[in-house]
C-alpha positions as a printed NumPy array, in Angstrom:
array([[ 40.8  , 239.925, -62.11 ],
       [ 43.803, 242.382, -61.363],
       [ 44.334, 241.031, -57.935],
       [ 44.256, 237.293, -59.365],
       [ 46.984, 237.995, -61.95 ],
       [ 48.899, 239.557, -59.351],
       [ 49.025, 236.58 , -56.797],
       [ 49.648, 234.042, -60.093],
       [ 52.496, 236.7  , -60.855],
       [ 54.316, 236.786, -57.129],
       [ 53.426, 232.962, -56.534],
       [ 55.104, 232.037, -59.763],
       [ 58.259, 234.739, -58.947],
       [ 58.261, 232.951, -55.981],
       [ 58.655, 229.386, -57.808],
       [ 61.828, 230.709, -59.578],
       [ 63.258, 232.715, -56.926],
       [ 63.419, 230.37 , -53.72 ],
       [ 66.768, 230.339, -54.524],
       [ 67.659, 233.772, -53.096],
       [ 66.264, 232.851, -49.786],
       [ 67.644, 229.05 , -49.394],
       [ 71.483, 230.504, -50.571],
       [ 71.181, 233.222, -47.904],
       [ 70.52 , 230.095, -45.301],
       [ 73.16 , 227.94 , -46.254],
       [ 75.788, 230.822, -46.225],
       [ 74.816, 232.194, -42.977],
       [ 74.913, 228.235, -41.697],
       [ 78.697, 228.287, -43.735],
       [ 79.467, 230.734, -41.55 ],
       [ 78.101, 229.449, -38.29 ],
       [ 76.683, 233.072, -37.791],
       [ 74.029, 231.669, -35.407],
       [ 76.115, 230.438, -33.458],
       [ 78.3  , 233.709, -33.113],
       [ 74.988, 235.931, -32.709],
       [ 74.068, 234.073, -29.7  ],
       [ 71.84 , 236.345, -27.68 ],
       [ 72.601, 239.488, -29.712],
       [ 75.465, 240.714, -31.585],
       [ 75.619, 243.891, -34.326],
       [ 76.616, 243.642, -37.94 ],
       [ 80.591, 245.24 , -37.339],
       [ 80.728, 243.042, -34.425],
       [ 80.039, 240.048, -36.198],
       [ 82.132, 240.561, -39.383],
       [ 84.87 , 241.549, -36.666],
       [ 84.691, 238.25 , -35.269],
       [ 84.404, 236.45 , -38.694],
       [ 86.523, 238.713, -40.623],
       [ 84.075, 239.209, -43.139],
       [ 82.929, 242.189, -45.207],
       [ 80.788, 245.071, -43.083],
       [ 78.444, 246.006, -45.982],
       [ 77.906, 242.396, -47.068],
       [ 77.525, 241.427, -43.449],
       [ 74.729, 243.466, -42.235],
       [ 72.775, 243.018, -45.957],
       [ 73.108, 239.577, -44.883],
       [ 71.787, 239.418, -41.186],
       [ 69.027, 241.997, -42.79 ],
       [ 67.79 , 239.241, -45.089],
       [ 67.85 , 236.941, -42.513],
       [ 65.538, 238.92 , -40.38 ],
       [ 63.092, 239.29 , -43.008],
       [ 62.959, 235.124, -43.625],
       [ 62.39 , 235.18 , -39.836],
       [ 65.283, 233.681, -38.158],
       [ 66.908, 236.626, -36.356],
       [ 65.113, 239.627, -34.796],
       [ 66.65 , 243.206, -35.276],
       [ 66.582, 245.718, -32.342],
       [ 68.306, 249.303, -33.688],
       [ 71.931, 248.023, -34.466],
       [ 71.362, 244.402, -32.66 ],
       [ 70.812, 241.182, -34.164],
       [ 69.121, 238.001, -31.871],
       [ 68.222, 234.799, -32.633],
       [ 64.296, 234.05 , -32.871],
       [ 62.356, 230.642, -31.598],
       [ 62.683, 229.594, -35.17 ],
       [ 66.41 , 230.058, -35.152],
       [ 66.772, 228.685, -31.535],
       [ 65.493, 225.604, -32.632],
       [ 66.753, 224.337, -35.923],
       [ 70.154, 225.882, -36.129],
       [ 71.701, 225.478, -32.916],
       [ 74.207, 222.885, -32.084],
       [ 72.806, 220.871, -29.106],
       [ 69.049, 221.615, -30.034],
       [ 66.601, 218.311, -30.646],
       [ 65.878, 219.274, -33.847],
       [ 69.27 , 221.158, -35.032],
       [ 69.415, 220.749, -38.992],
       [ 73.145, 222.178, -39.221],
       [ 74.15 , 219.132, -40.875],
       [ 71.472, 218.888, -43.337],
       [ 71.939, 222.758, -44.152],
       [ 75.872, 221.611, -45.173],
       [ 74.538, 218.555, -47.133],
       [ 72.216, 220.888, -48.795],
       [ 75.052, 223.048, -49.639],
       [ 76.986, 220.464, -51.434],
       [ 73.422, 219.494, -53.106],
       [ 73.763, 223.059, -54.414],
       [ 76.711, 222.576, -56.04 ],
       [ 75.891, 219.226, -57.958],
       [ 72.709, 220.309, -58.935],
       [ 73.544, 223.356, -60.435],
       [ 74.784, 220.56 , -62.873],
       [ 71.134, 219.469, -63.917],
       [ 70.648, 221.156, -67.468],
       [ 74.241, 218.665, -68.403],
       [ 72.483, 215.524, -66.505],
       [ 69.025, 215.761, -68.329],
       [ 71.175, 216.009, -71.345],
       [ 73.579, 213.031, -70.894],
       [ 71.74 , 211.199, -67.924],
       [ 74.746, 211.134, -66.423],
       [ 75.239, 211.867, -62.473],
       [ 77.263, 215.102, -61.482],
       [ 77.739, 214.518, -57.639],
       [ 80.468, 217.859, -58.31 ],
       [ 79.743, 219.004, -54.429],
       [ 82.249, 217.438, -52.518],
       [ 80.574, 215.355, -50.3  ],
       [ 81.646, 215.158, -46.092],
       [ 80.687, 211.56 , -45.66 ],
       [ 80.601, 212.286, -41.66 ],
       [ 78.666, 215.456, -42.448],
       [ 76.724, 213.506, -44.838],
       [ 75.467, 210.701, -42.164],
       [ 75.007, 213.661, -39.386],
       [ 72.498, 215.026, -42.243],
       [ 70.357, 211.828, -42.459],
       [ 69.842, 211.876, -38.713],
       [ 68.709, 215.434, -38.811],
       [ 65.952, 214.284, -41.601],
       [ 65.541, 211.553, -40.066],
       [ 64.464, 213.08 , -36.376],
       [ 61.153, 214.919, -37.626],
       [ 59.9  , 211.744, -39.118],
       [ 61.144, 208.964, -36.542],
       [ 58.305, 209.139, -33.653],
       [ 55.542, 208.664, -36.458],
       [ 57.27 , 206.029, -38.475],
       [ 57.785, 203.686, -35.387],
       [ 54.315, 204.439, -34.55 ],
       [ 53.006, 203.078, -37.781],
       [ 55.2  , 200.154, -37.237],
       [ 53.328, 196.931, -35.3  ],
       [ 56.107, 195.631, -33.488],
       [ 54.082, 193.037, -31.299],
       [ 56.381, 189.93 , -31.191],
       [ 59.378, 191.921, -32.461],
       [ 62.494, 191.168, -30.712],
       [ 65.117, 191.29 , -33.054],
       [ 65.007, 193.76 , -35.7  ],
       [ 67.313, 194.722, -38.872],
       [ 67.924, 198.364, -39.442],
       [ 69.354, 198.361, -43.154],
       [ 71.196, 200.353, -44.473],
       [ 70.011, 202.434, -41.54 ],
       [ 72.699, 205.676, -41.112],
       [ 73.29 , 207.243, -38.519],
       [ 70.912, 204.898, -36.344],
       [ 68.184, 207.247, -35.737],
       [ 65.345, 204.456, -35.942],
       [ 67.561, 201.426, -34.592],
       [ 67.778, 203.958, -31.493],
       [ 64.286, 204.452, -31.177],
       [ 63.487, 200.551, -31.941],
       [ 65.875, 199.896, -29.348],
       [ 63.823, 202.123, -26.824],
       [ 60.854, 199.607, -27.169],
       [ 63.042, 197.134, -25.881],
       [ 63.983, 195.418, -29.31 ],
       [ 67.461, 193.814, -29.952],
       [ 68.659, 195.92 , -33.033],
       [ 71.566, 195.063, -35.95 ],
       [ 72.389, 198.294, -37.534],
       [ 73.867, 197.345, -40.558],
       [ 75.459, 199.507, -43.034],
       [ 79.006, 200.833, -44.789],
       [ 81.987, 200.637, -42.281],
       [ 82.776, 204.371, -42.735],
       [ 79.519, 204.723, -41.746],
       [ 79.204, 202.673, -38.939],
       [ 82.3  , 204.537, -37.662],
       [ 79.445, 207.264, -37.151],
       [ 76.601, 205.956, -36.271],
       [ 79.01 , 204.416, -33.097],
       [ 79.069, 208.09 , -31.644],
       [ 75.41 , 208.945, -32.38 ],
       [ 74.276, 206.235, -30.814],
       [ 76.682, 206.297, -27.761],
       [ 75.459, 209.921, -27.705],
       [ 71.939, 209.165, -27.398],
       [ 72.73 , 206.479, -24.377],
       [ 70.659, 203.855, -26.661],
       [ 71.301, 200.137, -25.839],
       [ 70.866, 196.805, -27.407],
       [ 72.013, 197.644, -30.955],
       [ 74.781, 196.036, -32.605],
       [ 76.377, 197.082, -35.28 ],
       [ 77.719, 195.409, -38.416],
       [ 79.81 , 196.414, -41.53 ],
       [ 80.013, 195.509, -45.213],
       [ 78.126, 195.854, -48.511],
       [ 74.474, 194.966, -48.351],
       [ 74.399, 193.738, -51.894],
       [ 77.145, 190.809, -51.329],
       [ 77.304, 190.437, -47.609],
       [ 75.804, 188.406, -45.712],
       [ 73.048, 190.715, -43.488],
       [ 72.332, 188.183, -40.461],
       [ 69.065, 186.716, -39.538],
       [ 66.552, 185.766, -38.881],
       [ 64.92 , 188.94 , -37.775],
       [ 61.644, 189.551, -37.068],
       [ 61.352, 192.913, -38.779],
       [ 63.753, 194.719, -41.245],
       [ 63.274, 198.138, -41.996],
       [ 64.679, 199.872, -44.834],
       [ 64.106, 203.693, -44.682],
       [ 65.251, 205.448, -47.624],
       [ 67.302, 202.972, -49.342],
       [ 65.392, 202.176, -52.331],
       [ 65.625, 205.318, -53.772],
       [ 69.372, 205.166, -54.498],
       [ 69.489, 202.239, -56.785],
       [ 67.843, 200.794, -59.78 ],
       [ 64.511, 198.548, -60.079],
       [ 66.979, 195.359, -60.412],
       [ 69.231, 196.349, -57.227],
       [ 66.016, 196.775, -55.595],
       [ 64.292, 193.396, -56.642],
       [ 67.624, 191.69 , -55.656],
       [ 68.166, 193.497, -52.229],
       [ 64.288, 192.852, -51.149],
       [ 64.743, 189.11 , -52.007],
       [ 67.635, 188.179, -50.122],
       [ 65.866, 190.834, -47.042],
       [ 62.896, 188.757, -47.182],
       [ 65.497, 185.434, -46.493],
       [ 66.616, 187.216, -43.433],
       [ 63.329, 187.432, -42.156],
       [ 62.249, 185.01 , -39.834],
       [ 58.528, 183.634, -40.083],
       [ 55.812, 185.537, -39.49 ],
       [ 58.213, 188.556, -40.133],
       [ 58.2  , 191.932, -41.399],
       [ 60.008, 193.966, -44.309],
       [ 59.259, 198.003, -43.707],
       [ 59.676, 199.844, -46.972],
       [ 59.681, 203.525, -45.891],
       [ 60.505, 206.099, -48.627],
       [ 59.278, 209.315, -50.019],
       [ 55.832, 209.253, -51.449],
       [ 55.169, 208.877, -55.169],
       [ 51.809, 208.988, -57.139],
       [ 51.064, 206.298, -59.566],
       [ 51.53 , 208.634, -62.3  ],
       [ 55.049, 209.982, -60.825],
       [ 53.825, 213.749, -61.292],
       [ 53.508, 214.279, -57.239],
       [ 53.433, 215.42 , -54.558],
       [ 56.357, 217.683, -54.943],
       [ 58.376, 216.432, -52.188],
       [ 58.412, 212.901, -54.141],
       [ 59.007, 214.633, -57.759],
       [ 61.768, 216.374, -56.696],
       [ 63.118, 213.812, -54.691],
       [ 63.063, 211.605, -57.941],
       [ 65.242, 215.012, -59.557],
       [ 67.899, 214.853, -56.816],
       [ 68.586, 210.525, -57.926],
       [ 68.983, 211.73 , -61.153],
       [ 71.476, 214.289, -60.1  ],
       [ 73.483, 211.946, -58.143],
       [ 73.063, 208.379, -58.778],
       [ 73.3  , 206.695, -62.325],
       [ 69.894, 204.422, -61.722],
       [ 68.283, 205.74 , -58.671],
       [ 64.713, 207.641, -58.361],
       [ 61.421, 207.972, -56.211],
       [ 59.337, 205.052, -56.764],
       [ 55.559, 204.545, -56.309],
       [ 53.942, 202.541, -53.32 ],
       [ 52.846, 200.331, -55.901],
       [ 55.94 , 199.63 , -57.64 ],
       [ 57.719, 199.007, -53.842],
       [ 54.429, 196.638, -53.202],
       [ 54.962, 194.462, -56.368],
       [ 58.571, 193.892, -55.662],
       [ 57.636, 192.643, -51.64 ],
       [ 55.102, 190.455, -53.639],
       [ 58.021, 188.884, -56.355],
       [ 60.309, 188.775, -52.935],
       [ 57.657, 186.376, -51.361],
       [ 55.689, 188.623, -48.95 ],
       [ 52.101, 188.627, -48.482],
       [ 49.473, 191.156, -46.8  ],
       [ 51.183, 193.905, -48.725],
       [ 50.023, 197.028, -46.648],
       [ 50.791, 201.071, -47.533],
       [ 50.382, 203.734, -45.146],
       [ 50.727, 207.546, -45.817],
       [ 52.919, 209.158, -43.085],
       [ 52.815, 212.892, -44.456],
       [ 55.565, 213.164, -47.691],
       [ 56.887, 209.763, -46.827],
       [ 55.002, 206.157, -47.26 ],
       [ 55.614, 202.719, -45.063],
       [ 55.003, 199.936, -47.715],
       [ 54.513, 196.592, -45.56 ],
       [ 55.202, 193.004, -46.146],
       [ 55.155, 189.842, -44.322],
       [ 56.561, 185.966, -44.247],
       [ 54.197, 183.163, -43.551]])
């Protein structure tokens, strides 16, 4: 009985306190200091090179040897797999970018007890929109392989990537072959342009504007919307899917992919939280349910409504006869 109200003690300390260990991250990513420990470095050399405190320093590179992401040696700080992998520049899988997104999260939601009082927004962080975009390609990377996977893109040749960031998925659409329009904000496109050029990814084109009033193109065979719903309101959304499904061509596809969302809105976590972060920085926004995305396909004209679970994400799936 002891031993079980110990775990429930430490695993709900734990629940309050993740704090401690995410702020240490996103400072030591502030600072670049994984970049500048490289293949070992010791606390007075570091702060030497980034003129920072001594004490605070090594407490610092301490911590982050206990979370795992840099091994200590006597005096001598490395960088471990873990580190090697997520937060270096060049890496596959860097997350740099989200890590600076996140930080700016930080700041706006330490707004939330004002925004569950007023329902208002309080995007306070200011927000790096080229940072920003950089971020959605680093979530984006993790998830890409299985959500084109899921995707049945027999008979696809030309394919709308909405709203679709940095490009991520239009460059791995374009990899099978299909002719892709990336379509999203100017500023944003300005981006995407260098990702994509980066990656050596051909056959996408790229256009500009407002998807709520501009004209998207067409017909495609598939459009895919990953993470767009979730930024605006249940009437944005009806509106946006109806004039996606006139894009499509027949016998064409709409792919809703977003964050998954129980009936009853109470999980999984990733979802719930998800639904938190809206609320923190969008006036309508929110997770929605498979169901809800489903009905809306269904009003937009689609039939054969299918859902598949892809881990904390969901592909809703509609078709034109």
């Amino acid at each position: 009985m002891k031993r079980a109200k110990h775990d429930a003690a430490a695993a709900f300390a734990q629940l309050w306190g993740g704090f401690r260990a995410s702020r240490v991250l996103l400072t030591a990513n502030n600072l670049r200091i994984f970049e500048q420990v490289g293949a070992g470095t010791s606390a007075s050399g570091l702060a030497s090179v980034l003129r920072t405190d001594l004490r605070a320093t090594e407490i610092l590179l301490d911590a982050l040897a206990a979370l795992g992401l840099l091994k200590k040696q006597k005096v001598t700080y490395s960088l471990t797999p873990l580190a090697k992998q997520f937060l270096l520049p060049g890496s596959p899988a860097y997350q740099g970018d989200m890590l600076r997104h996140a930080d700016t999260l930080w700041k706006s939601w330490s707004g939330l007890d004002e925004v569950v009082r007023s329902g208002m927004p309080n995007r306070t962080g200011e927000r790096d929109h080229d940072v920003f975009i950089r971020a959605m390609h680093n979530n984006a990377l993790p998830r890409v392989r299985q959500v084109i996977s899921a995707l049945d893109l027999r008979g696809v040749r030309q394919a709308l990537d909405l709203g679709g960031g940095p490009g991520t998925y239009s460059i791995a659409l374009a990899k099978k072959g299909i002719a892709v329009t990336l379509f999203d904000l100017p500023n944003t496109i300005d981006v995407a342009r260098e990702i994509v050029r980066t990656a050596g990814a051909k056959k996408i084109s790229f256009r500009g504007g407002d998807f709520h009033f501009d004209d998207i193109g067409g017909p495609y065979d598939l459009v895919l919307l990953s993470q767009i719903l979730h930024s605006h309101g249940p009437l944005e959304n009806r509106a946006l899917l109806a004039k996606t499904f006139e894009a499509l061509a027949p016998g064409g596809t709409i792919a809703v992919h977003e964050f998954s969302l129980d009936d009853d809105r109470a999980g999984p976590l990733p979802g719930a939280l998800f639904s938190v972060n809206m609320v923190v920085n969008t006036s309508e926004g929110r997770s929605y349910t498979a169901r809800e995305i489903g009905s809306w396909l269904r009003e937009a004209g689609c039939s054969g409504i299918k859902t598949k679970r892809l881990g904390d994400t969901v592909l809703v799936l509609g078709k034109k006869k």
